[in-house]
N, C-alpha and C positions, 0 to 999 in steps of 0.2 A: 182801428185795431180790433182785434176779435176780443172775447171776454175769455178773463183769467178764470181757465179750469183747474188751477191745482197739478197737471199733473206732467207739468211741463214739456206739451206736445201741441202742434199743432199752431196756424195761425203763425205761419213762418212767411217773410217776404217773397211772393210769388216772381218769378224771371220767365214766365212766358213770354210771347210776340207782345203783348200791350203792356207789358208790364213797366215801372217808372223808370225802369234799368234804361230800358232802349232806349228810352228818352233819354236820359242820364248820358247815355254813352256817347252822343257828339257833341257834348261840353270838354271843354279842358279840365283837367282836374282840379284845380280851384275852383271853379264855377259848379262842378259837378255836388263839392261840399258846400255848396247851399243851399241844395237841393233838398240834403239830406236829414234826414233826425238826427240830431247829437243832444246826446240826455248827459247830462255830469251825477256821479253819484259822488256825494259827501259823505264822508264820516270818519271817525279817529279809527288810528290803526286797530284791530281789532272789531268793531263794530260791525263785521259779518259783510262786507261786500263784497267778499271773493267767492262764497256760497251763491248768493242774489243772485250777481253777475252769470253763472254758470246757468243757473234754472231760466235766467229770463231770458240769455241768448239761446237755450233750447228754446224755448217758447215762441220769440219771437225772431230767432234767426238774424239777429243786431250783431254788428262785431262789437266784440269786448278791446277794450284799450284800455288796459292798468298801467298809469304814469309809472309806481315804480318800480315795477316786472321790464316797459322799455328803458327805464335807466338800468335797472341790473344788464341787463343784457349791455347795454351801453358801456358800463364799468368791467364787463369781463375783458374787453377789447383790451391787448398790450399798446397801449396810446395814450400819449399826455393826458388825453381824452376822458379816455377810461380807465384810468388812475385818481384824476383828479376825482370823477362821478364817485368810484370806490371810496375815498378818503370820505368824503362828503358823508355819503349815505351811512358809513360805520359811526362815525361821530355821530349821527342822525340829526342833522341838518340840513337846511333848505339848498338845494339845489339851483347853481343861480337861475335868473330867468331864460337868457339867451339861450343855453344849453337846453333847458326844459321844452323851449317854446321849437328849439329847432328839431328835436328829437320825437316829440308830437306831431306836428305839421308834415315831419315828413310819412311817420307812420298812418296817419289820417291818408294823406294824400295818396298814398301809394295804394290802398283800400278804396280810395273813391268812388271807382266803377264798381265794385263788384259788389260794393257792400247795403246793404237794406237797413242802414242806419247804424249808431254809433251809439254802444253804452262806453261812459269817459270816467274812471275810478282814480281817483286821488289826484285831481286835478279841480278845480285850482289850488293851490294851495299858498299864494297870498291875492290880494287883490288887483296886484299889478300882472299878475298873471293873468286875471280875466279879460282885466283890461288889452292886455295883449291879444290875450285869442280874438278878441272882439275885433278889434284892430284889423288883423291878419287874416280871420276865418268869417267871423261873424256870431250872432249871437245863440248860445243854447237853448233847444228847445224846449228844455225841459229841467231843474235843477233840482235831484230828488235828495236830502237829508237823512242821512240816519244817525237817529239821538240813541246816546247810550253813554253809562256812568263811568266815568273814568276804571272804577273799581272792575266793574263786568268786564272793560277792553282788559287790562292788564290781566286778568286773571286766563280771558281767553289768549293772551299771547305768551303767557308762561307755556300753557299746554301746548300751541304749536311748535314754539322753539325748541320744545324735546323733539318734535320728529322731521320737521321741517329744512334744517341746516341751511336757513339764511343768514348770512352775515349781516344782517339789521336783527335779528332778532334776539341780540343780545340786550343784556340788564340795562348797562347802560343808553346806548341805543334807543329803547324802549319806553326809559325816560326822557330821554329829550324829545323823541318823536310825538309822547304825549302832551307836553307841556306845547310843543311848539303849535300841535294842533289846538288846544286851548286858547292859546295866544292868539292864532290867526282866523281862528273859524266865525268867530263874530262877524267880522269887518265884513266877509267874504258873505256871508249870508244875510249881512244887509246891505250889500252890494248887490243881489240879487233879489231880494225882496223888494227892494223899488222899484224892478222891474218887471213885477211879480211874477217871478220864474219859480220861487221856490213852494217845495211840497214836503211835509217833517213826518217822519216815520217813525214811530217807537222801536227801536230795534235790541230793547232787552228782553220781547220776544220770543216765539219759539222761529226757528226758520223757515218753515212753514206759512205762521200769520205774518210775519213780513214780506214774505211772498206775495203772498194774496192781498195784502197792502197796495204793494207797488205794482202790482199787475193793475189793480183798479187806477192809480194815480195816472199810469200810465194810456190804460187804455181809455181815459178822460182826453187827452191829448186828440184834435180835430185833424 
């Protein structure tokens, strides 16, 4: 991968005649995502990966998959479905696995071809989740972290819930989604530290130097 300039251009996946696409393209689509780069980004709500995620797919032209933008969308649906998702995510609750794992896979999957690699935000979010992707997909190339104080996330999701009008982004909500992250993110990141996948960011940060962070963590990646 090219080096992070800061100014989030350039250094996008090339789709000429040689490029890894054509190759890519007479695999089946499961085959085709093993090809490919899938980077998982960690961190508690708030913790700024919705900003990252936007500069780094300018940058590097990766498709963004935010686990839970496809449940929202998933919960809008009038379906047992997407009622249950609904219920779940207001309480702000774990979503069971099945659902999570099938609503990923298929969004991966349908991306397959076209895509020059995969940034994955708010996934996993417990360890049997990894486990499953691993299972199903295979293993992340990449597991980037960002650390930040519970104080900093909450104060940054007050400010969005004023203009945002997500229905997770309520008070309550907000609390459970923090605590829950608390709860699970150990296990999860030394689940991948054995395999040493993972790379830890300071992301109390300007947006800027955690940019330029993860551009370098990333562009270490062979």
């Amino acid at each position: 991968m090219g080096n992070c300039n800061g100014n989030g251009q350039g250094d996008r996946c090339p789709h000429g005649a040689h490029s890894p696409v054509t190759v890519r393209s007479r695999l089946p689509p499961q085959e085709k995502l093993k090809t490919q780069k899938i980077i998982f980004l960690i961190g508690g709500p708030g913790a700024g990966k919705d900003i990252q995620c936007e500069r780094l797919v300018a940058k590097y032209g990766f498709t963004h998959m935010c686990m839970g933008d496809l449940l929202r969308v998933e919960a809008s649906f009038p379906t047992s479905r997407g009622r249950q998702i609904r219920d779940i995510m207001q309480r702000g609750d774990i979503v069971p696995l099945d659902i999570v794992m099938t609503v990923l896979k298929d969004a991966l999957l349908t991306k397959a071809e076209s895509a020059c690699g995969f940034l994955v935000d708010g996934f996993p979010r417990e360890v049997s989740q990894a486990q499953e992707f691993e299972r199903m997909i295979g293993h992340p190339s990449l597991v980037v972290v960002f650390e930040c104080s519970a104080e900093t996330m909450v104060k940054r999701l007050v400010i969005r819930g004023q203009t945002s009008h997500r229905f997770d982004d309520n008070e309550d909500a907000i609390k459970r989604r923090m605590e829950s992250y608390f709860k699970t993110d150990e296990p999860i990141i030394e689940f991948y530290n054995r395999k040493k996948l993972i790379r830890k960011i300071l992301a109390e940060e300007s947006p800027e130097d955690v940019f330029l962070k993860t551009c370098a963590v990333i562009d270490s990646l062979e």
